[in-house]
C-alpha positions as CSV (number, residue, x, y, z in Angstrom):
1,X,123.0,113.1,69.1
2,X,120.3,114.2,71.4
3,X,120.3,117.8,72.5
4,X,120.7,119.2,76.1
5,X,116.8,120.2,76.1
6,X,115.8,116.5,75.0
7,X,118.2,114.7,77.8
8,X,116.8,117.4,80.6
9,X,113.3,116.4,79.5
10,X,113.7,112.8,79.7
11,X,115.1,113.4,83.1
12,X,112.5,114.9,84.2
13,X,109.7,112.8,82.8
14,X,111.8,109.9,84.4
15,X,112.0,111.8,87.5
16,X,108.1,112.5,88.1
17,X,106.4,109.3,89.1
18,X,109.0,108.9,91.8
19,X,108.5,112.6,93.2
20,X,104.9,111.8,92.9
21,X,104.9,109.3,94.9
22,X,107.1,110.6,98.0
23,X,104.8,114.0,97.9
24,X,101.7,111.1,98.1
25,X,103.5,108.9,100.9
26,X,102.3,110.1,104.3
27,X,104.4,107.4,106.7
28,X,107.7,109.3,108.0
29,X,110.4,107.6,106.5
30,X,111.8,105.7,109.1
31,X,108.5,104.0,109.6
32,X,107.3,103.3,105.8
33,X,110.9,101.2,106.0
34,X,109.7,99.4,109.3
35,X,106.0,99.2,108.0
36,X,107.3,97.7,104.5
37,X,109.6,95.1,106.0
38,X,107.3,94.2,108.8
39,X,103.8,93.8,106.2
40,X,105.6,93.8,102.8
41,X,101.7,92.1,102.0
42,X,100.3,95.3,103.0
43,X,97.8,97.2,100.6
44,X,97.0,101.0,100.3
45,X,94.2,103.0,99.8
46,X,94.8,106.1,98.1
47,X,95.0,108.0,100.9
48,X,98.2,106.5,102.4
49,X,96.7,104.1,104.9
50,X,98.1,100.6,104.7
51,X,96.3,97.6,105.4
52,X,96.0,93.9,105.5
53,X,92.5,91.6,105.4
54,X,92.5,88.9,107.7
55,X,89.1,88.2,107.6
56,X,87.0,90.0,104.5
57,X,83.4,90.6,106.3
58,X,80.2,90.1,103.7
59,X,77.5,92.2,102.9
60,X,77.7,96.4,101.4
61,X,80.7,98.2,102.2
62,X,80.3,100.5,105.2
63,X,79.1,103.9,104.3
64,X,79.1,107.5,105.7
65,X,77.0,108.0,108.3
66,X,76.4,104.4,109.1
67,X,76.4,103.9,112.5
68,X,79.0,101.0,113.1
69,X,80.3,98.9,116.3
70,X,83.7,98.0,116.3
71,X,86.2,96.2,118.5
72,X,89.9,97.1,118.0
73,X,93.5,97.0,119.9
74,X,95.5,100.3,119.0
75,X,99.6,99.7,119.1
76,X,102.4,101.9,118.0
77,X,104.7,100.6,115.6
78,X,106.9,98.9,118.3
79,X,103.9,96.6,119.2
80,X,102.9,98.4,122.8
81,X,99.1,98.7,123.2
82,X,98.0,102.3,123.8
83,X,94.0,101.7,123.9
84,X,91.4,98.7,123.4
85,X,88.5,98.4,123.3
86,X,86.8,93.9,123.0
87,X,83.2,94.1,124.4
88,X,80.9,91.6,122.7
89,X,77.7,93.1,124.6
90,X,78.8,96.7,124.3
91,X,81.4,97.5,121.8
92,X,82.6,100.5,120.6
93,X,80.1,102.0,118.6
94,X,80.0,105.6,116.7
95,X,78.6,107.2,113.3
96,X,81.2,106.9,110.1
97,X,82.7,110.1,108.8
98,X,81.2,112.2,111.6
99,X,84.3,113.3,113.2
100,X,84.3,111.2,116.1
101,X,87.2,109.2,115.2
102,X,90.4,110.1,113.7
103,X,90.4,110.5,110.1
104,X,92.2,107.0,109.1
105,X,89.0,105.3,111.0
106,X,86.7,107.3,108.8
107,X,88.5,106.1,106.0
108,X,89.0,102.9,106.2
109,X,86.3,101.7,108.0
110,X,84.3,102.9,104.5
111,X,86.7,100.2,102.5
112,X,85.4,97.7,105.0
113,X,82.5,94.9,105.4
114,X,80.2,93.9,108.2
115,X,82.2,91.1,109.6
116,X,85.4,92.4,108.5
117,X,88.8,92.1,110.2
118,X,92.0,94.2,109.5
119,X,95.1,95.3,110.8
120,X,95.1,98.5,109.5
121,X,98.3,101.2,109.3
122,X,97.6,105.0,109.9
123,X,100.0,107.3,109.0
124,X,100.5,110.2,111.8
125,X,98.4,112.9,109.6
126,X,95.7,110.8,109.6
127,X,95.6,110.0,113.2
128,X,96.8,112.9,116.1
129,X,99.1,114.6,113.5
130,X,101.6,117.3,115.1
131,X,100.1,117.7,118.7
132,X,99.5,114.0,119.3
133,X,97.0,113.2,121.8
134,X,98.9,113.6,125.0
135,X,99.9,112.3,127.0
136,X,99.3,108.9,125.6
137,X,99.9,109.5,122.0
138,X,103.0,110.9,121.1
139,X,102.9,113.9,118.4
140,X,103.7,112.5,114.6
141,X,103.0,109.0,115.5
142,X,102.4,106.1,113.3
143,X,99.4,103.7,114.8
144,X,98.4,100.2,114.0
145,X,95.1,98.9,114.6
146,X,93.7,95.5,115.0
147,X,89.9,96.1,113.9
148,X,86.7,94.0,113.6
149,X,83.5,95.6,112.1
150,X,80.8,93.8,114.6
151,X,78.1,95.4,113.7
152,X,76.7,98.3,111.3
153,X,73.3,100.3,110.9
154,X,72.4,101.3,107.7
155,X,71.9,105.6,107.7
């Protein structure tokens, strides 16, 4: 018969993967049920930010400091557009990993391809966290982003 120390410890070994993964999940829980119904295809990195590949790009992966043109639609969850940005002469263009972007862009966007196009899940931390970006994003918000690498320059 096992002893009150050896069923405690199984418990708890049993019990750590699944506290592991909640303290690494960084969608609030209402959304990562809406996000995992809505894309239930959806990969992760490893830092929380979900994401699908529509098309897969070619060439090297984007790298910091690269300077890289992108065109994108930003949504919350419930599908309303909060920015956009489609310019085929002129599109949005900025350095990787400088901090001109939120961090999920930096991220991501260094898991990407020239040529590349994802709709891409940011968690709120990643994004405007607490404060938001008022007064069009709303503090703790999820975004969603439909994103095309169109261009990159090698740093």
């Amino acid at each position: 018969m096992p002893s009150l120390r050896s069923v405690v410890l199984a418990c708890v070994l049993l019990a750590v993967p699944a506290a592991l993964h909640a303290q690494r999940e960084k969608l609030p829980p209402d959304d990562y049920d809406f996000v995992t119904k809505t894309w239930p295809d959806a990969l992760k990195s490893n830092t929380g930010i979900r994401y699908i590949i529509e098309t897969p790009g070619f060439g090297s992966l984007v790298a910091s400091g690269d300077m890289v043109s992108v065109n994108y639609t930003g949504k919350f969850l419930n599908g309303k557009v909060f920015d956009q940005h489609h310019d085929t002469v002129h599109p949005f263009s900025f350095r990787v990993n400088r901090g001109m972007v939120i961090e999920g862009w930096d991220q991501i966007l260094q898991l990407m391809k020239p040529g590349s196009k994802w709709l891409v899940i940011v968690p709120p931390e990643l994004a405007y966290g607490r404060k938001g970006s008022p007064p069009r994003i709303p503090p703790d918000t999820t975004l969603v982003f439909e994103m095309e690498v169109v261009g990159v320059k090698r740093s």
